[in-house]
MARLUMDREN-221827 format. One line per 4 residues: number of its first residue (from 0); for each residue x, y, z of C-alpha. Coordinates in steps of 0.02 Angstrom, whole numbers. Example, Ala and Ser with C-alpha at 12.3 -4.5 7.8 and 13.67 -1.06 7.14 Angstrom:
<rs>
0	615 -225 390 ~ 684 -53 357
</rs>
This chain:
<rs>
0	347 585 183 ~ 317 414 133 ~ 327 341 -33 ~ 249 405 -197
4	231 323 -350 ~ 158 403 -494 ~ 133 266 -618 ~ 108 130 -494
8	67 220 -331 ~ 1 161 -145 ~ -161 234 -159 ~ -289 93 -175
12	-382 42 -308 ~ -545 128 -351 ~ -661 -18 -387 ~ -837 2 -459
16	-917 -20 -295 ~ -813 137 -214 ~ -845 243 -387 ~ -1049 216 -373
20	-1005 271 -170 ~ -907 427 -261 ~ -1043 470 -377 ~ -1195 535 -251
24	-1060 625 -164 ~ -996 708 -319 ~ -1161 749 -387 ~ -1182 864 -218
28	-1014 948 -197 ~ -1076 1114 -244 ~ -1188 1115 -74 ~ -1024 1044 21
32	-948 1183 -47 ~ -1087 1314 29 ~ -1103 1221 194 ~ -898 1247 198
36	-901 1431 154 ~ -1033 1446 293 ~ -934 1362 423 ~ -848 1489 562
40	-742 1363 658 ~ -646 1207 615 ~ -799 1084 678 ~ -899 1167 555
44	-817 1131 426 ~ -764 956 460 ~ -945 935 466 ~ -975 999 285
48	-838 886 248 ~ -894 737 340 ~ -988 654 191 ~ -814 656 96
52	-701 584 243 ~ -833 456 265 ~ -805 351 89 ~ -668 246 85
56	-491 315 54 ~ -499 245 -154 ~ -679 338 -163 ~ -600 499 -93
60	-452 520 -225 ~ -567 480 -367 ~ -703 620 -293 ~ -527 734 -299
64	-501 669 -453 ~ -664 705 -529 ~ -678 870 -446 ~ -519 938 -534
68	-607 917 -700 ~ -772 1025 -639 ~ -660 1196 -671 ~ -762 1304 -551
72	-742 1402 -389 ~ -843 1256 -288 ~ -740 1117 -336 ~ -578 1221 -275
76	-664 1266 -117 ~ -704 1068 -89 ~ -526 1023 -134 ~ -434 1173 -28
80	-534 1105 126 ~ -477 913 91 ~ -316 970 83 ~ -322 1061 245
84	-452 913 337 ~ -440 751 258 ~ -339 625 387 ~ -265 532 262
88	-122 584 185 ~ -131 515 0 ~ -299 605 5 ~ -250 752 61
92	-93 770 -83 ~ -234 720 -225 ~ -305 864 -141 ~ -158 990 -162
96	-136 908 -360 ~ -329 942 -399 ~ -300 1111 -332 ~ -142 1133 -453
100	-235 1082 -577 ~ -353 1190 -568 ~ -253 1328 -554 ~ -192 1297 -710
104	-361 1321 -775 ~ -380 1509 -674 ~ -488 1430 -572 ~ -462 1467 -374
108	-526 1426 -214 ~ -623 1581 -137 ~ -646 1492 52 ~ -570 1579 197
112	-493 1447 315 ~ -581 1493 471 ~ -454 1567 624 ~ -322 1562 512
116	-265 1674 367 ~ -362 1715 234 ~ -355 1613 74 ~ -264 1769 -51
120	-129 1722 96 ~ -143 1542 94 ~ -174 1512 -66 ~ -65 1624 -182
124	16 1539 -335 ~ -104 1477 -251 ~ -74 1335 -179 ~ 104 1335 -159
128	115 1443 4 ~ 98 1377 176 ~ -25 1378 307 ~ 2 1436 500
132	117 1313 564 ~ -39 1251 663 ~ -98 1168 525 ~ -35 1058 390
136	51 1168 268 ~ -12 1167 92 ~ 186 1129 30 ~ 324 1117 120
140	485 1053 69 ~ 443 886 50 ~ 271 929 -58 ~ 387 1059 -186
144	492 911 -220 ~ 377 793 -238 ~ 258 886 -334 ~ 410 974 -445
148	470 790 -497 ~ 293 719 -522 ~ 266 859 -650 ~ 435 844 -733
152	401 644 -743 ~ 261 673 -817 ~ 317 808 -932 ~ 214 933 -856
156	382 1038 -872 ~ 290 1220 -861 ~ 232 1180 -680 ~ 402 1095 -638
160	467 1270 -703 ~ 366 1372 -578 ~ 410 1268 -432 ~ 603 1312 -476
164	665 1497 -388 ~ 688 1640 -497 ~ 880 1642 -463 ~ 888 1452 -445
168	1026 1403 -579 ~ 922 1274 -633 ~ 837 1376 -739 ~ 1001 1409 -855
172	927 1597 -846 ~ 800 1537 -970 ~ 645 1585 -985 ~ 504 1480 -962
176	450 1437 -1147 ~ 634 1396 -1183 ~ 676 1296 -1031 ~ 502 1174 -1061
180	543 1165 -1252 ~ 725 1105 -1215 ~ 656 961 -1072 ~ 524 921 -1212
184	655 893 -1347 ~ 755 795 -1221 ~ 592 694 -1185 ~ 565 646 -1343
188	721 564 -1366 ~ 755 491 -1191 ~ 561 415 -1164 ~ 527 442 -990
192	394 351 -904 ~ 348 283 -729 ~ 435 374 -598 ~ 430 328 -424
196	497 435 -283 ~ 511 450 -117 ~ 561 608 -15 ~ 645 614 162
200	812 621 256 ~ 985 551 230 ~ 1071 493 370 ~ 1164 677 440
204	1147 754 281 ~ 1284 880 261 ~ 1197 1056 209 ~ 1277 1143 82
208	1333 1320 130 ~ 1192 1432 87 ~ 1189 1599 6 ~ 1122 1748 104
212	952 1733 10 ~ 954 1540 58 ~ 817 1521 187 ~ 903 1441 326
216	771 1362 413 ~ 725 1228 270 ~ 823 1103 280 ~ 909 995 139
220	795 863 83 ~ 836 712 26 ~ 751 632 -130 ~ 756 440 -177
224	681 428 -356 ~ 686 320 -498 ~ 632 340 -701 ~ 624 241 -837
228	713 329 -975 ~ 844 293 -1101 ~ 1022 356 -1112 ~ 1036 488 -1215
232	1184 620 -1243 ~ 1057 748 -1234 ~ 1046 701 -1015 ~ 1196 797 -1005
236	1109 952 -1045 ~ 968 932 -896 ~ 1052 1003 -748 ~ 904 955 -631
240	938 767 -692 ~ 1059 681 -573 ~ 1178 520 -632 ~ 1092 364 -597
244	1180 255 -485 ~ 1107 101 -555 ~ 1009 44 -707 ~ 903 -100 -751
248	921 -112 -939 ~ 772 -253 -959 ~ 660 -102 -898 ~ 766 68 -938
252	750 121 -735 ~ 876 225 -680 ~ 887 262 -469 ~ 941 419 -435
256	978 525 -249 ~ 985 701 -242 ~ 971 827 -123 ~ 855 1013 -148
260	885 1151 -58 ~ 755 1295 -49 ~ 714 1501 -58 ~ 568 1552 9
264	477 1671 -107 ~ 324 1770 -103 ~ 235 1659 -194 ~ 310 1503 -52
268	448 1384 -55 ~ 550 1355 -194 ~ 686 1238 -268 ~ 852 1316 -268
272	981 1206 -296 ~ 1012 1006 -333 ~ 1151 918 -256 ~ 1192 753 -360
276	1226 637 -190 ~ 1201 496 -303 ~ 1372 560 -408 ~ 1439 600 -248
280	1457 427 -191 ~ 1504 341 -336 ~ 1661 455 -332 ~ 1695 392 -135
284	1827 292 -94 ~ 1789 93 -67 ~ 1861 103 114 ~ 1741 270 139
288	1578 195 59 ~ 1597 18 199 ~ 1633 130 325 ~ 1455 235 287
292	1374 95 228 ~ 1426 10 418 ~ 1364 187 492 ~ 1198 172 420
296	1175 -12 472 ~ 1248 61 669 ~ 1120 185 639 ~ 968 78 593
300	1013 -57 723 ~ 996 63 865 ~ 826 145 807 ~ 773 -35 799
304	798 -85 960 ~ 727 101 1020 ~ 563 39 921 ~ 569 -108 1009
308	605 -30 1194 ~ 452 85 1169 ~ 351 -57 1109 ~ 366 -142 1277
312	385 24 1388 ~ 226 45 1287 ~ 151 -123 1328 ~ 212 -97 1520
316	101 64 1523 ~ -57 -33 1464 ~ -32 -168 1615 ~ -10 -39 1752
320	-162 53 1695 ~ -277 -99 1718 ~ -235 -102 1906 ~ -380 -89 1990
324	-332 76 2110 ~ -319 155 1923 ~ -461 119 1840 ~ -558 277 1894
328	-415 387 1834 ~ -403 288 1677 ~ -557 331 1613 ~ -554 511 1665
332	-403 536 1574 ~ -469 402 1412 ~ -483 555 1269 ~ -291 600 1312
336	-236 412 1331 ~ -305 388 1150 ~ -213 543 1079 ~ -61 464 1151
340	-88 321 1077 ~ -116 398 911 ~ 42 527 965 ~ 137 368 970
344	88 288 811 ~ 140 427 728 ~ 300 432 796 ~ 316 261 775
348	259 300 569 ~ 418 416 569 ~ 545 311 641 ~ 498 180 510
352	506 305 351 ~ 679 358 426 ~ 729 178 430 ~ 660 170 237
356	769 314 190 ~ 930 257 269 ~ 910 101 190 ~ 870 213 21
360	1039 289 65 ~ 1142 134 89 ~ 1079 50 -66 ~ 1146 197 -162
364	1327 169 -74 ~ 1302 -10 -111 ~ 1280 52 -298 ~ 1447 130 -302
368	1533 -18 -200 ~ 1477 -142 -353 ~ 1547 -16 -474 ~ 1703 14 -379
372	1733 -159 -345 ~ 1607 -277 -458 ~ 1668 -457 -376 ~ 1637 -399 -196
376	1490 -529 -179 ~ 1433 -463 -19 ~ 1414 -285 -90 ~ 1256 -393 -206
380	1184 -475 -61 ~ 1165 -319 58 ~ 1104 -221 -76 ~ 956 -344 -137
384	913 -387 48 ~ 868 -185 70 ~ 793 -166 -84 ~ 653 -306 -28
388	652 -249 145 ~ 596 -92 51 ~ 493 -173 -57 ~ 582 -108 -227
392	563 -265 -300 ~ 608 -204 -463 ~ 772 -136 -394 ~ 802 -325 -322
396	784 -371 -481 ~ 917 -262 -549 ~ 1045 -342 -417 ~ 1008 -514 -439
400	1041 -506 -637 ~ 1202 -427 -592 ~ 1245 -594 -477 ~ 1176 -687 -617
404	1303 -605 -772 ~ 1431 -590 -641 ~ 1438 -761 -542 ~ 1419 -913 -634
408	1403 -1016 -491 ~ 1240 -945 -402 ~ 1182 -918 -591 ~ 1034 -1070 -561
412	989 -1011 -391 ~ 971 -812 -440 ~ 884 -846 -581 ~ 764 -960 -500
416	749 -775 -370 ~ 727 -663 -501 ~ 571 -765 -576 ~ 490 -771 -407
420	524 -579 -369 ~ 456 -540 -545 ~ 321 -632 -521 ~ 274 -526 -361
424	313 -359 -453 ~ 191 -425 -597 ~ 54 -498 -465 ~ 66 -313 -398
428	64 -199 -534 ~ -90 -282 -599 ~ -180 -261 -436 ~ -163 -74 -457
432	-239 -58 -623 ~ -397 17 -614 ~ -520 -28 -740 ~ -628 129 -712
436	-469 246 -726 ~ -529 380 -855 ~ -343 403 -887 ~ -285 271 -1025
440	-104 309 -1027 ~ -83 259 -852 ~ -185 112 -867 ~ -94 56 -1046
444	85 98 -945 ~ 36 -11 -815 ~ -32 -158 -888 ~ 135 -153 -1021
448	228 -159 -852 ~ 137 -307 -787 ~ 167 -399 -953 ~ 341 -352 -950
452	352 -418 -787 ~ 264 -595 -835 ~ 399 -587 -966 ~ 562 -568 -851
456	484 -715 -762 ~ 450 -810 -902 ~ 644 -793 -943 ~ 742 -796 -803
460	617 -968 -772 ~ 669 -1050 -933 ~ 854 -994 -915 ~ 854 -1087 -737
464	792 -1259 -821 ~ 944 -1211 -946 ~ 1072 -1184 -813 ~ 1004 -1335 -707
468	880 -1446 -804 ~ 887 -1590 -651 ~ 792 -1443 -547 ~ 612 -1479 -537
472	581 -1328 -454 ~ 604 -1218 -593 ~ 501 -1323 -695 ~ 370 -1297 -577
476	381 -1113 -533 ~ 364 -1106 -739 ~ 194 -1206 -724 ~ 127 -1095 -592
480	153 -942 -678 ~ 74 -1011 -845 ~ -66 -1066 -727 ~ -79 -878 -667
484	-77 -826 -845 ~ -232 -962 -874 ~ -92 -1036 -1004 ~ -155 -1215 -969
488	-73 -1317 -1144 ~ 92 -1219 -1093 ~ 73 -1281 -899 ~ 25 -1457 -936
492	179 -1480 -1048 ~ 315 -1420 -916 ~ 221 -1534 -788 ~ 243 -1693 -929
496	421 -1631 -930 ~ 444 -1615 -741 ~ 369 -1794 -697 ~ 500 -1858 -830
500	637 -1796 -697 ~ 580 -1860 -555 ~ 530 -2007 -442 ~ 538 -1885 -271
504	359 -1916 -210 ~ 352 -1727 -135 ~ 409 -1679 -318 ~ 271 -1792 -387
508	127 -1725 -261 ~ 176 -1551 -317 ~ 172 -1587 -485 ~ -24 -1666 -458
512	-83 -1516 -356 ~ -28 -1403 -494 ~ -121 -1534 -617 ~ -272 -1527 -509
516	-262 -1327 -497 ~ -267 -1346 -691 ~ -430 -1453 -679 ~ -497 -1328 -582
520	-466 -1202 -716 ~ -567 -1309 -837 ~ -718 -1326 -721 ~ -686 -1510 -690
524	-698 -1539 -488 ~ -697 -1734 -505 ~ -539 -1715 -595 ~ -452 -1582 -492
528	-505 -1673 -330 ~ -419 -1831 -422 ~ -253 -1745 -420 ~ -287 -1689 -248
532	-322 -1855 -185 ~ -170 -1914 -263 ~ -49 -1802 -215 ~ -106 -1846 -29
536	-51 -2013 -58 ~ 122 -1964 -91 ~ 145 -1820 48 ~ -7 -1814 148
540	69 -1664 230 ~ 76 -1533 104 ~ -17 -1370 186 ~ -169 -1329 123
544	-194 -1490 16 ~ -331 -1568 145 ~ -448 -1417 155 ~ -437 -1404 -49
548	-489 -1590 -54 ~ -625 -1539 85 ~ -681 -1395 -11 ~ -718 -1518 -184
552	-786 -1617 -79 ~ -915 -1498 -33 ~ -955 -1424 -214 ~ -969 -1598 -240
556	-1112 -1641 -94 ~ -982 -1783 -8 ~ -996 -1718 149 ~ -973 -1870 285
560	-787 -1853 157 ~ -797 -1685 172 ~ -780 -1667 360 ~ -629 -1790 391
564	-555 -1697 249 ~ -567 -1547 353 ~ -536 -1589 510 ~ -387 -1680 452
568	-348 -1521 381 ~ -365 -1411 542 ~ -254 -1540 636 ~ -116 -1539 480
572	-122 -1349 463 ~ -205 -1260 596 ~ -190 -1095 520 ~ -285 -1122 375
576	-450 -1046 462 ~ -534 -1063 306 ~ -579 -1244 356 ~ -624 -1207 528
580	-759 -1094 436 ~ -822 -1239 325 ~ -855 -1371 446 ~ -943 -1228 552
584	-1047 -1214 384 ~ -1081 -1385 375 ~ -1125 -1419 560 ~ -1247 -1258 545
588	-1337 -1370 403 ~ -1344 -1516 517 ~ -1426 -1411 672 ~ -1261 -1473 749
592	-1250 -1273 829 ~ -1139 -1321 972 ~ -1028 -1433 866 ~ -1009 -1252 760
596	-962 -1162 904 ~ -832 -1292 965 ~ -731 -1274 802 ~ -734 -1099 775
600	-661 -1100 960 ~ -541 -1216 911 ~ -510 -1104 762 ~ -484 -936 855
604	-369 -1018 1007 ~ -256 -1065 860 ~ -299 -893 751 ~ -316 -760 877
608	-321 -633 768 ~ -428 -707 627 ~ -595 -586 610 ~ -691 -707 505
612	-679 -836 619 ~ -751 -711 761 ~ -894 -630 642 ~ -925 -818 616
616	-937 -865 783 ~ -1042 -684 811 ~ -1183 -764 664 ~ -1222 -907 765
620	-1252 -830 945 ~ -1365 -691 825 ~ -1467 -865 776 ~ -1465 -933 923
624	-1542 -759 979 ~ -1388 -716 1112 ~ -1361 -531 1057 ~ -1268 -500 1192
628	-1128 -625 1173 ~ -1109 -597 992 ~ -1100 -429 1033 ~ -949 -487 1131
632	-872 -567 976 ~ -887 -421 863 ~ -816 -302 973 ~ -654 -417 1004
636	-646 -425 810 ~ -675 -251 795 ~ -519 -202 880 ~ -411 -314 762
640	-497 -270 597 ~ -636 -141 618 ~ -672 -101 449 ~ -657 -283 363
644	-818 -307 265 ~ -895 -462 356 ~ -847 -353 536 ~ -952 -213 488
648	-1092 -313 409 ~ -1116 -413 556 ~ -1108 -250 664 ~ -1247 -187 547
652	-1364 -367 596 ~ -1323 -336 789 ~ -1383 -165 788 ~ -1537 -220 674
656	-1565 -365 790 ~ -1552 -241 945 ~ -1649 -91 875 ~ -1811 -266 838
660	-1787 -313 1012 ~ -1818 -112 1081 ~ -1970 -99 970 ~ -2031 -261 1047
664	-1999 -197 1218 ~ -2097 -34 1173 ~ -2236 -128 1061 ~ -2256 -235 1258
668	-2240 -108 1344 ~ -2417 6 1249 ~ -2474 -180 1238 ~ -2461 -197 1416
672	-2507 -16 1487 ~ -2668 -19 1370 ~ -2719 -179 1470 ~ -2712 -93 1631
676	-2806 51 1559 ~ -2949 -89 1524 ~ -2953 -131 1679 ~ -2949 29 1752
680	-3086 79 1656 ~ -3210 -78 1708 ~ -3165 -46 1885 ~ -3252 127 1873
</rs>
């Protein structure tokens, strides 16, 4: 039930490397499709499937993706099992969408889920009935809404029509040609784009009292969802459109909450009824909304410290099963311990969207406490702490240009926020673009959003040097993000400005390492290291400065400078690990391999959890020929970060390494039997 974003989502990015993965794959899915239609049990089939679940999560969705274009039985087959198998959960609702999709085409899965119902039960409208409650339903609750505001985002309105109930009032008694034309002449004027939403529970929702054909086993669900839009009288006139409790007018984003109730009809579960919770609340009382907002904040507190008591009841657990009179039992019972484990993850996963959603919930009270009473400061600073504790950065936004209009005096110090937070928000958006997304719409909406973004930063930058011009700070957070933007005239004119301000030498060394960041831009490492050198003259403690003078250094072939660079920076910052990995590097090129070893152990004692520093450590033992202990290395790494790159390609060079040294032992061993057999032989 976690978050979904359409427009700028938390499925990762497909890069080309996972699409040319994809592609073999893809080009084979008919034969998955057989192999899965031959399959009699569940093993079976997660065996046909296993070539699928094996690619990477990005290299899955685009597979999905692709496969919802192919318009045959096969690809519906492949995409009804992936919604029924796949372990990941964004995978397995790109799943359920291809299947939609293809519905829409007439196109139909024809595999029979084996020891369950057969697919004319499962599948239905298709796709929009549920499985046994063994298995993960197709759509529940949470999937209608989802799925029924994704498509009315996106102004798919006839499949948001068929996800409504036949007697649900939202359909005005219209019929369905009637009801899509009147949400596409609303959509033409208001311009929606970009939703985001995120379906749970409120904090004791209170269930409205159903009809007799309500079902009363599904409960009232909770939706937190926001869309760009603009106001328009013709809103009024979209019933399944709640009031937005706050808007962003830079962007157009609206947050709304509403609550969806449900019938559950032959064809599955269905959206009755919307309850506007969001207009709810901003008709509560001031003394009503603290006292809720204070219940949520009672409520969150005490699932907190829960988290926190199973966390060491957990931890507890672990130590007594390491006793010594255990260990027997312990590894009889190791399967079950591990589904525990994973038991308890889950849970844990829960608890934390339920702490997302109350939060959801109180930022929404928070909305109607500013509108109630606008110069109740702390109202502004609760509700921008949750929104980044939930990571709606864009929603921060929205409450920090309130402070800003609304409070003079924190006007320098919010704007200064809001360019940082954009900044983020625009750093982020542009890391989910995906370049080899056949769908240009989403790709041109997102990179308008990053650029929108850059802009908001831009701004609320320039208005901080006009509220405070004395603040080099702002002059320098401008510089960075022209750096960012490769906008290196633009940069080296607010640094010109910035030195004018100043004599602080921390303001000065900041102002060189963003000079020397600008060298480095322009491909001129004497310069940049320059700068470096001279900001370290002026703060010599900056972190990170000593390792980026090491680093020149290197590219520049100064390495007796090079390592006292480093190691000065490894005793200024022991946490950057990067230079622990460099003067490794350079002692390897010296034959200095125990002076490697020494500083990579160094490294992890201060790092414990840094892989690269292990996998590093792992490399040298492999060329020193001691498999074993960097077999050691890479299995301590492996439980911190199994699948980062360097930990799986230096578990690829062990088992190379190991699989050379058994066809040595065999090649000795013929070698050595074909001796004896000589010898035998001129005996006789």
């Amino acid at each position: 039930m976690g978050q979904k974003q359409f427009d700028k989502n938390k499925q990762p990015e497909q890069t080309p490397q996972e699409d040319m993965l994809m592609q073999p794959i893809l080009a084979q899915y008919r034969q998955i499709a057989q192999d899965i239609n031959r399959s009699s049990n569940e093993e079976q089939t997660e065996a046909a499937l296993a070539p699928i679940i094996d690619l990477p999560e990005a290299s899955q969705i685009a597979l999905l993706k692709a496969l919802a274009k192919e318009k045959i039985t096969a690809a519906a087959d492949v995409a009804l099992a992936m919604n029924t198998y796949a372990p990941v959960k964004a995978v397995r609702k790109e799943a359920r969408r291809a299947l939609i999709r293809l519905e829409g085409s007439n196109v139909y899965p024809e595999w029979e889920l084996p020891t369950l119902m057969s697919l004319s039960e499962a599948v239905g409208v298709d796709v929009f009935a549920g499985l046994d409650e063994a298995e993960d339903e197709i759509l529940d609750g949470e999937n209608v809404v989802e799925l029924f505001l994704g498509f009315w985002s996106e102004g798919e309105y006839e499949s948001a029509y068929d996800l409504l109930a036949t007697t649900s009032p939202l359909r005005d008694n219209l019929a369905r040609d009637e009801w899509v034309a009147r949400r596409n002449a609303w959509a033409a004027e208001a311009q929606p784009a970009r939703p985001r939403v995120d379906v749970g529970y409120g904090l004791e929702p209170e269930l409205e009292e159903a009809d007799d054909e309500l079902d009363e086993s599904a409960e009232d669900l909770d939706a937190f969802w926001s869309l760009e839009m603009l106001d328009v009288a013709s809103s009024s006139g979209i019933p399944e459109l709640p009031t937005a409790t706050l808007t962003y007018p830079v962007t157009g984003r609206h947050w709304f909450w509403a609550g969806y109730t449900f019938i559950q009809e032959d064809d599955g579960l269905r959206i009755y009824s919307i309850r506007d919770k969001g207009a709810e609340a901003l008709q509560l009382p001031v003394d009503e909304l603290h006292q809720r907002i204070q219940e949520i904040a009672d409520e969150i507190s005490a699932m907190s410290e829960e988290l926190e008591d199973e966390e060491v009841e957990e931890d507890d657990e672990g130590v007594e099963e390491n006793e010594q009179d255990e260990l027997d039992e312990v590894e009889e019972d190791e399967d079950e311990d591990e589904l525990d484990e994973d038991d308890l993850d889950k849970l844990e996963a829960m608890d934390m969207e339920e702490l997302t959603w109350f939060t959801k919930q109180a930022m929404h009270y928070c909305d109607a406490l500013i509108a109630q009473a606008p110069q109740d400061e702390a109202a502004y600073a609760l509700a921008s702490q949750q929104a980044m504790i939930v990571l709606e950065l864009e929603r921060a936004i929205a409450y920090f240009s309130l402070v800003a209009e609304r409070f003079p005096e924190l006007r320098g110090d919010v704007l200064r926020t809001i360019g940082m937070v954009a900044t983020d928000l625009a750093n982020g958006e542009e890391e989910d673009v995906d370049e080899e997304d056949e769908d240009d719409e989403i790709v041109e909406q997102t990179l308008t959003a990053d650029s929108r973004f850059i802009a908001i930063a831009e701004k609320a930058f320039r208005d901080a040097i006009d509220t405070d011009n004395s603040n080099v700070s702002n002059y320098l957070l401008l510089a960075d993000l022209f750096i960012e933007q490769n906008r290196i005239e633009d940069a080296r004119t607010i640094f010109e400005q910035a030195q004018a301000l100043s004599t602080n030498p921390e303001d000065l060394a900041a102002i060189e390492v963003g000079r020397a960041r600008l060298a480095r831009l322009q491909d001129t490492p004497e310069v940049a290291l320059a700068h470096f050198q001279r900001a370290a003259e002026l703060a010599p403690n900056i972190p990170g400065l000593w390792y980026n003078i090491g680093d020149l250094q290197l590219s520049l072939e100064q390495n007796a400078a090079a390592e006292k660079s480093l190691l000065k920076s490894v005793q200024i910052d022991p946490t950057t690990t990067e230079a622990y990995a460099d003067l490794a590097t350079l002692y390897m090129e010296q034959d200095k391999e125990n002076a490697a070893l020494k500083i990579l152990e160094q490294g992890v004692t201060e790092n414990p959890f840094s892989v690269e520093l292990m996998a590093e450590q792992s490399m040298i033992y492999i060329h020193k020929g001691n498999i074993r202990r960097a077999e050691e290395l890479i299995e301590e790494a492996e439980e911190i970060e199994p699948e980062a790159e360097i930990v799986v390609v230096i578990r690829q060079v062990i088992e190379l390494q190991k699989e050379q040294q058994r066809q040595q032992q065999r090649s000795q061993q013929r070698s050595s039997s074909n001796k004896k057999s000589k010898k035998s032989k001129k005996r006789r």
